[in-house]
MDAnalysis code that builds the backbone (N, CA, C; Angstrom):
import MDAnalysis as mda
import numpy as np

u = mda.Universe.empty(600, n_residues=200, atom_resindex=np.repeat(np.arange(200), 3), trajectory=True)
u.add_TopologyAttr("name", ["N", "CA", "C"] * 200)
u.add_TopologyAttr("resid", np.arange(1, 201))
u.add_TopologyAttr("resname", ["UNK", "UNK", "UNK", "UNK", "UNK", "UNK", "UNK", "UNK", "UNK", "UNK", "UNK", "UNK", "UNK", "UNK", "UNK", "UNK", "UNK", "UNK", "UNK", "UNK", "UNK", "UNK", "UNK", "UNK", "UNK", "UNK", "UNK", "UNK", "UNK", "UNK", "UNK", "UNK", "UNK", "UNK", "UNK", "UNK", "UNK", "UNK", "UNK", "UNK", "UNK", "UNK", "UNK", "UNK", "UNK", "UNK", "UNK", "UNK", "UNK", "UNK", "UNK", "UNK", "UNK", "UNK", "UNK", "UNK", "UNK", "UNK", "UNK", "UNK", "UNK", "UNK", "UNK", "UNK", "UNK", "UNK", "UNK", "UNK", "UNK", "UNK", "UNK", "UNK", "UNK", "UNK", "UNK", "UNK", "UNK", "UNK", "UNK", "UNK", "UNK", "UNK", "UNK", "UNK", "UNK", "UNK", "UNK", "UNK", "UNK", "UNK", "UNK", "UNK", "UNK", "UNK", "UNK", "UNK", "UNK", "UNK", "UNK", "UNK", "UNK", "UNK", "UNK", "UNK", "UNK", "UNK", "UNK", "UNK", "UNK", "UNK", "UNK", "UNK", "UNK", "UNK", "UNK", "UNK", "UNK", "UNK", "UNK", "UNK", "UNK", "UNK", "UNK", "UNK", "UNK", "UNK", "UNK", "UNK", "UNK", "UNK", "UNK", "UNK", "UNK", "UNK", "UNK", "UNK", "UNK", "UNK", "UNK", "UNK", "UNK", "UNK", "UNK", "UNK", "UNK", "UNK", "UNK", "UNK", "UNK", "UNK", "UNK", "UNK", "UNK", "UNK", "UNK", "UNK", "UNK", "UNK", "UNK", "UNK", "UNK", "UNK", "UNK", "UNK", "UNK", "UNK", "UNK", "UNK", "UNK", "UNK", "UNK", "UNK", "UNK", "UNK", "UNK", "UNK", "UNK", "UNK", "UNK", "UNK", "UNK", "UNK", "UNK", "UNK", "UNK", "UNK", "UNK", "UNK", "UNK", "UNK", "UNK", "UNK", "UNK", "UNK", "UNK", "UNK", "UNK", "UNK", "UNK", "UNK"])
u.atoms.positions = np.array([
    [-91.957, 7.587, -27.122],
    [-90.625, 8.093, -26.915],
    [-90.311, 7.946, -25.447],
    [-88.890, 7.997, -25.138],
    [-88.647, 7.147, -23.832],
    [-87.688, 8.130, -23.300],
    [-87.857, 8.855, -22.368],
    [-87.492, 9.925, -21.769],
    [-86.539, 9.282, -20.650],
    [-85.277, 9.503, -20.909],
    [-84.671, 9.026, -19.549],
    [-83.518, 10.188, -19.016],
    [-83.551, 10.609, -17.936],
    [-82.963, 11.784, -17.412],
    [-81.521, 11.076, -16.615],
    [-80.533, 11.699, -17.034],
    [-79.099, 11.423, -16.796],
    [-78.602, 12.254, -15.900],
    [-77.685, 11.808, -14.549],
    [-77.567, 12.807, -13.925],
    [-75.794, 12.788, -14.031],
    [-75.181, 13.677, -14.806],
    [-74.336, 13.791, -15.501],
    [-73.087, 14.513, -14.323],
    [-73.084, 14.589, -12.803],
    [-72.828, 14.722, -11.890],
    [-72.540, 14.016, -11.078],
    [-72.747, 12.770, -11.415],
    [-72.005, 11.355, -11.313],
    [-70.672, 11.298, -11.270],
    [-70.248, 10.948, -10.015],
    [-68.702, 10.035, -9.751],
    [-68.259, 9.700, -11.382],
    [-69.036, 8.720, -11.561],
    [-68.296, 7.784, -12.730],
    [-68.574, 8.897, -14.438],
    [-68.965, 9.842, -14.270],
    [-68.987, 10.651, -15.309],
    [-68.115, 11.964, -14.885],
    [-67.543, 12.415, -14.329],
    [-66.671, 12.640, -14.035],
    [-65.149, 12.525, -14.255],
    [-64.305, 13.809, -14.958],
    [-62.767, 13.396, -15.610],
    [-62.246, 12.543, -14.348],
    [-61.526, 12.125, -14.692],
    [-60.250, 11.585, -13.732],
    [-58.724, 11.601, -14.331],
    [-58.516, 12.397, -13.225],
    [-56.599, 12.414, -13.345],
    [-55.580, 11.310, -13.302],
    [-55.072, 11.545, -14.152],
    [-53.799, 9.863, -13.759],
    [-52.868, 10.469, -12.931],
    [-52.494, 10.355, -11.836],
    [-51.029, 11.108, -10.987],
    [-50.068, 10.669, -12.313],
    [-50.017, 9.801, -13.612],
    [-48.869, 9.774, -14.233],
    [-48.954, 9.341, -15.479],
    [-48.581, 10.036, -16.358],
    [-49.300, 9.644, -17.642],
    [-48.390, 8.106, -18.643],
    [-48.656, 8.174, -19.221],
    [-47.935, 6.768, -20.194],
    [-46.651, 7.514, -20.470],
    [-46.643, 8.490, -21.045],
    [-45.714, 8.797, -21.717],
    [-44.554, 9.536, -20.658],
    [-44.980, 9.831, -19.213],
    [-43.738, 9.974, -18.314],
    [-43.219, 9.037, -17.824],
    [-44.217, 7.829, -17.597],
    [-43.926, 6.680, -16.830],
    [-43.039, 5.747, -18.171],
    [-43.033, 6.298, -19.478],
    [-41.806, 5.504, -20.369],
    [-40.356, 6.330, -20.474],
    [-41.006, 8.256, -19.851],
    [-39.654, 8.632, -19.811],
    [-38.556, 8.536, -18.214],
    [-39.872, 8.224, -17.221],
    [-39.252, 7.846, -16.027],
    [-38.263, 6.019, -16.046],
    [-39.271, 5.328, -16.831],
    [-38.212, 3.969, -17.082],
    [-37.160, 4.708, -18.230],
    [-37.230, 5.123, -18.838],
    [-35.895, 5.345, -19.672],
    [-34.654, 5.819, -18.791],
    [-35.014, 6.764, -18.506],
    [-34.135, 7.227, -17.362],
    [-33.373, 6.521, -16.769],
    [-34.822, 5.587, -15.903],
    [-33.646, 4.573, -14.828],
    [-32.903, 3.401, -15.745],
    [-33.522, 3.110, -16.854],
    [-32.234, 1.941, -17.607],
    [-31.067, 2.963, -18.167],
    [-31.268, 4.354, -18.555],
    [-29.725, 5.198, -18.505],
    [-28.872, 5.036, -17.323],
    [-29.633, 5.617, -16.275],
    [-29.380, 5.611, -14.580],
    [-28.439, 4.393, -14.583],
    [-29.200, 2.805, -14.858],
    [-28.695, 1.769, -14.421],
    [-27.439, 1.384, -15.514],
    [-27.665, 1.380, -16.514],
    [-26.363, 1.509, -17.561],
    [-25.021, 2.149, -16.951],
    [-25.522, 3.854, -17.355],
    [-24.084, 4.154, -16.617],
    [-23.353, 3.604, -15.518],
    [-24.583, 3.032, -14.569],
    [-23.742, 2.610, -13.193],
    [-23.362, 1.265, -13.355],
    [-23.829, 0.581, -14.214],
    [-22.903, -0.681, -14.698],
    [-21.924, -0.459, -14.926],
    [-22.003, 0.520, -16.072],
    [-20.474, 0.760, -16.673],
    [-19.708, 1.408, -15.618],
    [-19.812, 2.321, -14.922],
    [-18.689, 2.631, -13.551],
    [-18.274, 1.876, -12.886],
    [-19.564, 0.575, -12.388],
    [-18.919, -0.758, -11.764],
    [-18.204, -1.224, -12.495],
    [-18.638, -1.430, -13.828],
    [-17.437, -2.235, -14.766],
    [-16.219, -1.988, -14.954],
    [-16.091, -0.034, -15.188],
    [-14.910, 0.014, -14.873],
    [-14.017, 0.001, -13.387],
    [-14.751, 0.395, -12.588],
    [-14.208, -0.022, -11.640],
    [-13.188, -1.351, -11.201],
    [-14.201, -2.215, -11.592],
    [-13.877, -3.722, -11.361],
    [-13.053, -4.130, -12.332],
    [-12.673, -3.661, -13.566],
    [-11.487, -3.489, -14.552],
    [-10.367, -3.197, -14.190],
    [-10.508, -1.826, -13.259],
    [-9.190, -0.989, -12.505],
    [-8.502, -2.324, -11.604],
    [-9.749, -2.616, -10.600],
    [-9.185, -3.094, -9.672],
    [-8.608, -4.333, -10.044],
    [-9.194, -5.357, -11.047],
    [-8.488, -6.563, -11.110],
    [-7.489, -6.228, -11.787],
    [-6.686, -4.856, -12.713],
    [-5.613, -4.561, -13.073],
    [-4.584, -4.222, -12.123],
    [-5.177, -3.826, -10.966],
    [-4.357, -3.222, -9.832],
    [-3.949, -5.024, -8.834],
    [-5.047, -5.502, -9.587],
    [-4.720, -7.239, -8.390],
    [-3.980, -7.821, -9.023],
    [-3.700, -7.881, -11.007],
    [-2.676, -8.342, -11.421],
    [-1.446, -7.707, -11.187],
    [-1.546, -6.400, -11.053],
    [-0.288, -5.597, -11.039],
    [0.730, -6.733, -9.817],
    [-0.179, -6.193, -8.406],
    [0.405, -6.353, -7.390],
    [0.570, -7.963, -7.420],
    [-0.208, -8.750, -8.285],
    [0.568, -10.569, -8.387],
    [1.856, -10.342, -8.625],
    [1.869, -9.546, -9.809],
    [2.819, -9.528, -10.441],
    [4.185, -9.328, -9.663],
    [3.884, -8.448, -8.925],
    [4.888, -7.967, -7.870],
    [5.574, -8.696, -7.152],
    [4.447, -9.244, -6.557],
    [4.360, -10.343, -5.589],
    [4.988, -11.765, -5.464],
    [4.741, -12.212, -6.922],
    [5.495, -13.004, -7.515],
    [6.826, -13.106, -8.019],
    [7.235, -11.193, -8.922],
    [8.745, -11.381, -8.526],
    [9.616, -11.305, -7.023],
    [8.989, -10.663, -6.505],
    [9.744, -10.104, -5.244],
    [9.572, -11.730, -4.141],
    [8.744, -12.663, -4.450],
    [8.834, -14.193, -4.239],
    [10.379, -14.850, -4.622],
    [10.588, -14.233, -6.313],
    [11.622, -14.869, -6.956],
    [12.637, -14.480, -6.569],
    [12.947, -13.301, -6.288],
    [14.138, -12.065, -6.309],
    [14.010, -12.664, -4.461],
    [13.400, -12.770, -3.855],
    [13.404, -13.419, -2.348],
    [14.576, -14.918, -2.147],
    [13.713, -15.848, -3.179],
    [14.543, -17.343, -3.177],
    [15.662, -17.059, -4.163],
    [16.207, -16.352, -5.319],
    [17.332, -16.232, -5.571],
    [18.435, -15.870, -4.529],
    [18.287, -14.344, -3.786],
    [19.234, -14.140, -2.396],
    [19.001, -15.593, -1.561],
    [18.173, -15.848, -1.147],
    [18.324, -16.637, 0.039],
    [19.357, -17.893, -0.460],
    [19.185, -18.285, -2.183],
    [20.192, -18.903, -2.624],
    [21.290, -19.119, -2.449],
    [21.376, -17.160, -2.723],
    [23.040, -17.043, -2.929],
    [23.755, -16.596, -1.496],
    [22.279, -16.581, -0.164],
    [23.277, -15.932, 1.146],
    [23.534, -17.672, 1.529],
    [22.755, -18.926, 1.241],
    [22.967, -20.303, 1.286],
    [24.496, -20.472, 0.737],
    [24.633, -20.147, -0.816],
    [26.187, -20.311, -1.182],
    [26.714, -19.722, -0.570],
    [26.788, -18.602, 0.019],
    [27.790, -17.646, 0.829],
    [28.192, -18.279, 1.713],
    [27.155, -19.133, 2.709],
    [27.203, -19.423, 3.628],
    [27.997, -20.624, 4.045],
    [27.764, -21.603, 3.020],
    [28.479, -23.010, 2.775],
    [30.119, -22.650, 2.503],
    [30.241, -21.471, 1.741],
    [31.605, -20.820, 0.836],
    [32.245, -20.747, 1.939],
    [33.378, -21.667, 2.110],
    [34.306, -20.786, 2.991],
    [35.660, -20.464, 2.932],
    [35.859, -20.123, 1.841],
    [36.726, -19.445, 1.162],
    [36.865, -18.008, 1.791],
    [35.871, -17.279, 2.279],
    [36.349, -16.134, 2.506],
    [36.556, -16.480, 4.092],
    [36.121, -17.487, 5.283],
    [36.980, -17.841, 6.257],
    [37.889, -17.834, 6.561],
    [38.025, -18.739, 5.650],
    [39.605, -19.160, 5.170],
    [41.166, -17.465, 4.694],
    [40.122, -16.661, 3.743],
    [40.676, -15.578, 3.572],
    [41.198, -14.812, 4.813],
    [39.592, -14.593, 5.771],
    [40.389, -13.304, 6.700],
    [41.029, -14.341, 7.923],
    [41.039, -15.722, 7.777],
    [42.141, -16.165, 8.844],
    [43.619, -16.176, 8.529],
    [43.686, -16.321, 6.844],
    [44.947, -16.056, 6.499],
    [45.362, -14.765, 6.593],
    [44.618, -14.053, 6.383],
    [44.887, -12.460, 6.625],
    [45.404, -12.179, 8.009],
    [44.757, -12.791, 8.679],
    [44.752, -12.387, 10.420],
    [45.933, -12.566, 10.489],
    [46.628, -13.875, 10.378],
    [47.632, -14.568, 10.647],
    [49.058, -13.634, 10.191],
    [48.879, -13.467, 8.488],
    [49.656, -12.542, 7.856],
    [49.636, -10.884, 9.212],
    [48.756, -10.609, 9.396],
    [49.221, -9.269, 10.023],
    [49.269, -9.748, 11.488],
    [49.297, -10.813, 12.164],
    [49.594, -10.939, 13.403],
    [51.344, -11.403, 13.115],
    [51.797, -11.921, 12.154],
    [53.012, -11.880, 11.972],
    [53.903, -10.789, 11.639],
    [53.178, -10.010, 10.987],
    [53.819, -8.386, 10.781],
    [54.133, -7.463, 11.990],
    [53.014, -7.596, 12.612],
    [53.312, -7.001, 13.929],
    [54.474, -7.759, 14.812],
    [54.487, -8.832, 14.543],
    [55.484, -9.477, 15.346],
    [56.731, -8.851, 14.986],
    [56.974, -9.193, 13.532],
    [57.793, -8.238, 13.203],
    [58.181, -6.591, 13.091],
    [57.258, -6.143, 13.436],
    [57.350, -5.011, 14.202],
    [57.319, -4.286, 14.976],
    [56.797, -5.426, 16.319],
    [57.682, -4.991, 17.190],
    [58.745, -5.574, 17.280],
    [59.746, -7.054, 16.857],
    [60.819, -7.061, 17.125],
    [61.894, -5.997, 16.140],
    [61.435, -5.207, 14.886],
    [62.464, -4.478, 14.736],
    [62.316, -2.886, 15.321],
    [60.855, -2.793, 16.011],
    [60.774, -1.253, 16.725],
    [61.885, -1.366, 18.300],
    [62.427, -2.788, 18.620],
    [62.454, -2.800, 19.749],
    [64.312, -2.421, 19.155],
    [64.615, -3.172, 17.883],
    [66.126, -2.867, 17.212],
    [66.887, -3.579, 18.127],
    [66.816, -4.173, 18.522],
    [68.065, -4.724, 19.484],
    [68.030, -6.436, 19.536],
    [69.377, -6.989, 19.758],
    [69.133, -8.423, 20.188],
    [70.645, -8.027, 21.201],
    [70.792, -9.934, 21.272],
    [72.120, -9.838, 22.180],
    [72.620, -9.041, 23.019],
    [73.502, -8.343, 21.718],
    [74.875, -7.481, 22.153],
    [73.809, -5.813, 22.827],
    [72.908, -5.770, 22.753],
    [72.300, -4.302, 22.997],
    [72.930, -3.701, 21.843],
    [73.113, -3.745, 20.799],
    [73.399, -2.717, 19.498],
    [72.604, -3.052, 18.175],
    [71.589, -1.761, 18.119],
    [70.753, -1.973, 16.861],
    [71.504, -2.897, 15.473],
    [69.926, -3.854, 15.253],
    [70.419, -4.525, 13.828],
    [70.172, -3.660, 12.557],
    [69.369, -2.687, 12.640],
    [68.931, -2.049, 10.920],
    [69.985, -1.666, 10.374],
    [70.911, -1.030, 11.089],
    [71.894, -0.298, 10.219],
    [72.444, -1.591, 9.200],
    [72.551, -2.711, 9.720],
    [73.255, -4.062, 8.801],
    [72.188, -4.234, 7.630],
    [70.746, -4.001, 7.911],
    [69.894, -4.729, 7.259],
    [69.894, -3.529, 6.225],
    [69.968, -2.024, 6.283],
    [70.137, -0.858, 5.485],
    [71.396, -0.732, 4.712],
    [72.183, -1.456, 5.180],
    [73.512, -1.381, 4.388],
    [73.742, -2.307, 3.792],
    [73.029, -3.481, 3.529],
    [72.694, -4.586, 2.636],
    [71.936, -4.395, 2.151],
    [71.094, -3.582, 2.428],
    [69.734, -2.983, 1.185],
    [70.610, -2.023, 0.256],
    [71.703, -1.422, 0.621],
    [72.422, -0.561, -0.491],
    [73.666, -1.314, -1.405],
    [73.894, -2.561, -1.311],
    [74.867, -3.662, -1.909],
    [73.680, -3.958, -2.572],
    [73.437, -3.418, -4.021],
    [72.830, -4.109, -4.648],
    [73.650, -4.381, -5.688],
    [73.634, -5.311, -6.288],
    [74.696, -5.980, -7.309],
    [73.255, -6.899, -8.379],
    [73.519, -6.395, -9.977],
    [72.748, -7.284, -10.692],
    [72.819, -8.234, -10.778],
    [71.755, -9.091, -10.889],
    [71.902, -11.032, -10.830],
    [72.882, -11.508, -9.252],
    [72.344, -10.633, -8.203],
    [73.162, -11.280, -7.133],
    [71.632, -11.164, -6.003],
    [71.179, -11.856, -5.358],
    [70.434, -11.826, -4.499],
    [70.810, -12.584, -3.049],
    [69.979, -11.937, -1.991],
    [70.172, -12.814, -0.418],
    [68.889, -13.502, -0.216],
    [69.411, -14.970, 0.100],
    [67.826, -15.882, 0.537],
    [67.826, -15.696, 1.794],
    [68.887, -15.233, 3.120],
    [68.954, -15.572, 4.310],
    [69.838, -14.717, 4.777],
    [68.926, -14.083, 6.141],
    [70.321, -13.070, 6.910],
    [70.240, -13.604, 8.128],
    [71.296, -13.719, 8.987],
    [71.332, -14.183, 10.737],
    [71.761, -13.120, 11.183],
    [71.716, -12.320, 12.053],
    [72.241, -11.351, 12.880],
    [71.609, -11.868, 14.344],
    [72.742, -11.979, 15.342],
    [73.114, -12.510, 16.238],
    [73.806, -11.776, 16.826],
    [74.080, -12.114, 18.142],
    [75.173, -11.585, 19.032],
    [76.725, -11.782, 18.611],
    [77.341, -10.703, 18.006],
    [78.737, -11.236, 17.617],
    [78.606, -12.013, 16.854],
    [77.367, -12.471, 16.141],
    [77.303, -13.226, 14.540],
    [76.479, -12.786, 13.476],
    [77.266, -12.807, 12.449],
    [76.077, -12.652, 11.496],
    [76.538, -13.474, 10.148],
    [75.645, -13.768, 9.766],
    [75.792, -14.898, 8.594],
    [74.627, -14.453, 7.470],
    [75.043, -14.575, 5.625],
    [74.830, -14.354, 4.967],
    [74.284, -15.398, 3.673],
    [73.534, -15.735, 3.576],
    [73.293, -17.052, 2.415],
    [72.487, -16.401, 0.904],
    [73.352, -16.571, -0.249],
    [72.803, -15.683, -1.209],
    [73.135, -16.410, -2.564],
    [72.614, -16.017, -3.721],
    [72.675, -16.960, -5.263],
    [73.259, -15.570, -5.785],
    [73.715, -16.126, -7.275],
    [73.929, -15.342, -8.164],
    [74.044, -16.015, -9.688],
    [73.646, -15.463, -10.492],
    [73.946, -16.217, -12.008],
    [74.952, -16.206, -12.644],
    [75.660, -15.660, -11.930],
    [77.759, -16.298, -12.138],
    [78.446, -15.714, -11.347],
    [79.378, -16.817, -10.786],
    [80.318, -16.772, -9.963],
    [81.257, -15.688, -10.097],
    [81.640, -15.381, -11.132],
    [82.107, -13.965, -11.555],
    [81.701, -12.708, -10.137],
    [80.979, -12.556, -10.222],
    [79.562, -11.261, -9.642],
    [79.880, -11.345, -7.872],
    [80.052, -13.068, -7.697],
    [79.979, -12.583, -5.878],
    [81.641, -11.958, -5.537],
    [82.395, -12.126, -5.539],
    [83.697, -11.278, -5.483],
    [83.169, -9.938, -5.418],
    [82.548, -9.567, -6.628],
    [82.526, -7.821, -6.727],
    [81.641, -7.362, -5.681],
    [80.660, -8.047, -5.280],
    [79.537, -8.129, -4.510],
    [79.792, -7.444, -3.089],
    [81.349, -8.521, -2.454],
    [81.413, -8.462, -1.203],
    [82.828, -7.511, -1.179],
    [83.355, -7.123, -2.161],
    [84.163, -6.341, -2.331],
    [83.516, -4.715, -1.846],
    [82.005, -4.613, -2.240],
    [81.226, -3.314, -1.943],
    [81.009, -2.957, -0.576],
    [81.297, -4.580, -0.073],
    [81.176, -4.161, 1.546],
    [82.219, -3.141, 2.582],
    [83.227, -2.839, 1.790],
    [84.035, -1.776, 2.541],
    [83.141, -0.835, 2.236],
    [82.553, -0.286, 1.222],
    [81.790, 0.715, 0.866],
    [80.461, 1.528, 2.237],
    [80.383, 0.354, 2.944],
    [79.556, 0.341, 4.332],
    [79.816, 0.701, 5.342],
    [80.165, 1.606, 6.078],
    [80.541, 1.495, 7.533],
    [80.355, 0.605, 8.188],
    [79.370, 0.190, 8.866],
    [78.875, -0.946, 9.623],
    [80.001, -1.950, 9.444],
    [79.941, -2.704, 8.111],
    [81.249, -3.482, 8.020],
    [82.513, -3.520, 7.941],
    [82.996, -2.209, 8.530],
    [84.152, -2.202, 8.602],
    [84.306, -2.782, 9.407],
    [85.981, -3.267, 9.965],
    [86.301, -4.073, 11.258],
    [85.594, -5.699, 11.106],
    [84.809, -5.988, 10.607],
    [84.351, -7.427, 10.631],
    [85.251, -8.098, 9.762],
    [85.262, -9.059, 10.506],
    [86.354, -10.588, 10.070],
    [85.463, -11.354, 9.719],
    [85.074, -12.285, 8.063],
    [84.230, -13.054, 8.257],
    [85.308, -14.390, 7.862],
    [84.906, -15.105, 8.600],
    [85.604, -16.260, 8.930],
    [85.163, -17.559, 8.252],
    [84.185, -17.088, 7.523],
    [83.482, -18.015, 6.369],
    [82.807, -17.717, 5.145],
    [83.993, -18.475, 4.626],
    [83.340, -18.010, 3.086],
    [83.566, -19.410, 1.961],
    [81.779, -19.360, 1.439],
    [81.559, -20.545, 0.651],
    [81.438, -20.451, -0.818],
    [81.324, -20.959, -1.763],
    [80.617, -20.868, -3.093],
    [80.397, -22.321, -3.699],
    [79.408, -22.506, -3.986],
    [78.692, -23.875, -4.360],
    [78.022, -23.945, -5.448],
    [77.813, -25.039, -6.565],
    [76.641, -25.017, -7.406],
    [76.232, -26.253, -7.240],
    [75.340, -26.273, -6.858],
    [74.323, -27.731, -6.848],
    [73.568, -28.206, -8.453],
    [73.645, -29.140, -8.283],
    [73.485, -30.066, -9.972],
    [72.376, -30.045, -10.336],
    [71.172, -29.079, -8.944],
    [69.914, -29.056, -9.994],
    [69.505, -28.171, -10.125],
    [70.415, -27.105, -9.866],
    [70.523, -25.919, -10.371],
    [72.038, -25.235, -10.460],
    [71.968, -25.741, -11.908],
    [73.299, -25.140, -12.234],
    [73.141, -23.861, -12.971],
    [72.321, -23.273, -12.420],
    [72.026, -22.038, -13.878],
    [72.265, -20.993, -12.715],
    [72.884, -21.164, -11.418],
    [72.870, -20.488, -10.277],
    [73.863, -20.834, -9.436],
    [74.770, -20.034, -8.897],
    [75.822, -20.502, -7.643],
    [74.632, -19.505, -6.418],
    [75.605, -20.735, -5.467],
    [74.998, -20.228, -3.803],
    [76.403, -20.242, -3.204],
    [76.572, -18.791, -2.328],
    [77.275, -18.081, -1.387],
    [76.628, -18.312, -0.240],
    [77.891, -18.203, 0.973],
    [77.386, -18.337, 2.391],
    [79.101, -17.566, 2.791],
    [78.796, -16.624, 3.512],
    [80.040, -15.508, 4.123],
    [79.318, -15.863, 5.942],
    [79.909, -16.022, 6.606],
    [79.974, -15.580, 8.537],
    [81.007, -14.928, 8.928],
    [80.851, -13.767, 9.984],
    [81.657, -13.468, 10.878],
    [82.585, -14.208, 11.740],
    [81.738, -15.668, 11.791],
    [82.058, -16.675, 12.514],
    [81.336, -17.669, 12.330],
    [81.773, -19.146, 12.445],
    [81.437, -20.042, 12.288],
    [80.242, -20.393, 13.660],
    [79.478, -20.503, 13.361],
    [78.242, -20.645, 14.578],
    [78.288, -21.912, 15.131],
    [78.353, -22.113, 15.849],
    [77.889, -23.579, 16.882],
    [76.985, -24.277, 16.540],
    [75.784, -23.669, 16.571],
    [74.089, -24.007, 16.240],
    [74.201, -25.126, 15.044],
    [74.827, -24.435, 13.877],
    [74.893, -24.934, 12.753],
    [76.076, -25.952, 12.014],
])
């Protein structure tokens, strides 16, 4: 029989500890592929948001491009347009002539030094139907009258109203016309003066 003595105090007989066993080191990897999952998916959404936020702002970008070259279009037509030039020079013109005319009737006077409105107000009150004036002269010691009517009938009664006026009392008119011209016969033309004018 073979006697052999074991010294059971031995290093290598001896437990040994694992700092980590199998079964933490599969719940420590589980973990980190949860760990790493979720944080995919946050990057993912993330990077979802943002390329929605990069189409948004194309989007933007691209109309406000369009809505850019449409105006610049239409300030191009504006610009070429000159129709409205044309507008406020006619305009200008129109009220630089108004004023003209107002100051020559604020100033009321010609010639003789004796206001014209009262003539031009007392021919605004000779109104007679189907009788109109194309032309007034008021002058120094002249005044002359050129006017239509749609029958000859009408100017008689017309200038008959003129006693009705003060102003015209005392005036002598020293000319008096009635005409129908052949290309318009659907109309006579009158011409009355105080006096026969030189000028004309």
């Amino acid at each position: 029989m073979i006697v052999q003595q074991i010294n059971l105090y031995q290093d290598r007989f001896k437990e040994k500890r694992l700092w980590i066993s199998a079964t933490q080191l599969a719940t420590v990897l589980v973990i980190l592929v949860a760990a790493g999952a979720i944080w995919s998916f946050l990057l993912s959404d993330r990077l979802d948001k943002a390329n929605q936020r990069y189409l948004a702002v194309k989007a933007d970008q691209v109309r406000m491009t369009v809505e850019l070259a449409s105006a610049s279009a239409e300030l191009a037509q504006l610009l070429e347009d000159t129709r409205l030039d044309e507008d406020i020079e006619d305009t200008s013109r129109q009220i630089s002539a108004r004023k003209k005319v107002l100051t020559f009737v604020d100033a009321n006077r010609f010639g003789s030094g004796q206001g014209f409105s009262n003539y031009l107000v007392a021919l605004s009150n000779l109104q007679v139907k189907d009788v109109w004036l194309s032309r007034i002269r008021l002058a120094e010691n002249f005044m002359a009258i050129k006017g239509s009517s749609l029958s000859a009938e009408k100017v008689p009664g017309y200038f008959d109203r003129f006693s009705e006026e003060t102003v015209f009392k005392g005036n002598r008119f020293d000319l008096f016309e009635v005409s129908r011209a052949q290309d318009t016969e659907w109309k006579v033309d009158f011409e009355i003066a105080t006096r026969v004018n030189a000028d004309e």
